[in-house]
N, C-alpha and C positions, 0 to 999 in steps of 0.2 A: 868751508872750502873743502872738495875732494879731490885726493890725486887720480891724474886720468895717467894709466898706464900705456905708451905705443901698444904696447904689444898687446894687451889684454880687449885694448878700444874699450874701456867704459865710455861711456856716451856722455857729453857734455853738459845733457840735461839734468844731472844729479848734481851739479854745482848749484850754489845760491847765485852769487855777483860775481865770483871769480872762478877759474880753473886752473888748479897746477900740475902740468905734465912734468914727468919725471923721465929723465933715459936713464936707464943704465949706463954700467963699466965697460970697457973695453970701446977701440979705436972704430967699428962700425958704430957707435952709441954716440961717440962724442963728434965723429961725423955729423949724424943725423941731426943731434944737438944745436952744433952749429951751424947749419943751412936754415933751421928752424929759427933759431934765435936772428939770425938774418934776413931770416923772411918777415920776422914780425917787427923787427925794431925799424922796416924802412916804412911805417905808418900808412898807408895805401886803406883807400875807402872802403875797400870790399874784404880788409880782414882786420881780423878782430886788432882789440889795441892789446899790447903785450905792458901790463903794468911792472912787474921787474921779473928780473933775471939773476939766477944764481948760479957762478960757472964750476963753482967747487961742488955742488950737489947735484946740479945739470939738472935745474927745475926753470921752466918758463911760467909765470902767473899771469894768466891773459883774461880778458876780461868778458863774460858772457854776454852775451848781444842777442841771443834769441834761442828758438829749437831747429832738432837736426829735422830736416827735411823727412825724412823716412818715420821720425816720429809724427808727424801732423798730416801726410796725405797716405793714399794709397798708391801704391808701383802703377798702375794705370794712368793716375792724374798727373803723376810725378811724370812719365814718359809723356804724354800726352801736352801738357802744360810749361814743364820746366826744364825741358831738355836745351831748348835757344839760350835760354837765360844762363843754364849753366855751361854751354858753351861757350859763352861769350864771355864768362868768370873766366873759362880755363885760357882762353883766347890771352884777358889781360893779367893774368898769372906770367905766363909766360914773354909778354911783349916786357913786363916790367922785369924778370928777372932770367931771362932766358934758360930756364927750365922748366920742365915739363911734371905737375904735380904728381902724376906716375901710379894716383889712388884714387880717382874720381870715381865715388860712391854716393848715392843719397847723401848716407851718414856725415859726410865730408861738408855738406852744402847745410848754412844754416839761417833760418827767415827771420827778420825781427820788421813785422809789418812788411812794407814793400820793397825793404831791403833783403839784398841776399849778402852771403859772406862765405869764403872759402875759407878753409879750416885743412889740419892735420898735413904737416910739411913732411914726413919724415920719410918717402921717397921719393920727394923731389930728386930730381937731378937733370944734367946735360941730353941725358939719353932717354927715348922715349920708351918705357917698357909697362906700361900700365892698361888696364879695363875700364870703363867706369859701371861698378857692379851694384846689381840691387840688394834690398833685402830677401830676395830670394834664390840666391845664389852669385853665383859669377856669371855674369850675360854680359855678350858687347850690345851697349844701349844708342849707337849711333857713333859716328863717328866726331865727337867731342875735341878732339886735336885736327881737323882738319879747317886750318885758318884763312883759305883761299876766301 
């Protein structure tokens, strides 16, 4: 098992079966913490399962389900192929928790077979201030939050 740092994004795929994200100190950290550990303990098909939670060390141990998008295609097929699909994630991100994940990246989106799964809570919030960026920089890649 590896810890995946917010801030550094290690990629998910260096875990074996599990992943343990860690936040930091200080009251933006346990914020984040805790929307995170809310988002994963309300059990929803499209993300992952959160196996425990520790509130004095502020680590989530969530359980790996596949690889991140940006590792298995290319920015072309990715645009081309899975831009509905991941709109449709952010779509019921949002109807289920009325925030807006605020980080929609490949990296965020992850495949195990024909499943997809959204990942990395720790800008969710009420307010929408987010891109969804490639691995080749920051690009608006469609508009992703637009639920009409």
């Amino acid at each position: 098992m590896k810890t995946i740092n917010p801030k550094t994004k290690i990629p998910n795929t260096t875990c074996k079966t599990n992943c343990v994200v860690k936040f930091g100190k200080g009251p933006k950290q346990l914020e984040k913490y805790n929307v995170s550990k809310m988002i994963y303990k309300k059990k929803l098909s499209f993300i992952p399962k959160l196996i425990k939670f520790d509130d004095k060390e502020r680590t989530l141990t969530i359980k790996r389900v596949g690889t991140q998008l940006d590792k298995k295609y290319t920015v072309a097929k990715l645009k081309k192929d899975y831009l509905p699909k991941m709109r449709e994630l952010s779509k019921k991100f949002y109807k289920s928790f009325g925030l807006y994940h605020n980080d929609l990246k490949f990296m965020n989106f992850v495949e195990s077979g024909t499943k997809l799964y959204l990942i990395d809570f720790e800008y969710a919030s009420k307010t929408l201030g987010g891109t969804l960026k490639d691995n080749t920089g920051y690009r608006k890649l469609g508009k992703l939050y637009d639920f009409n």
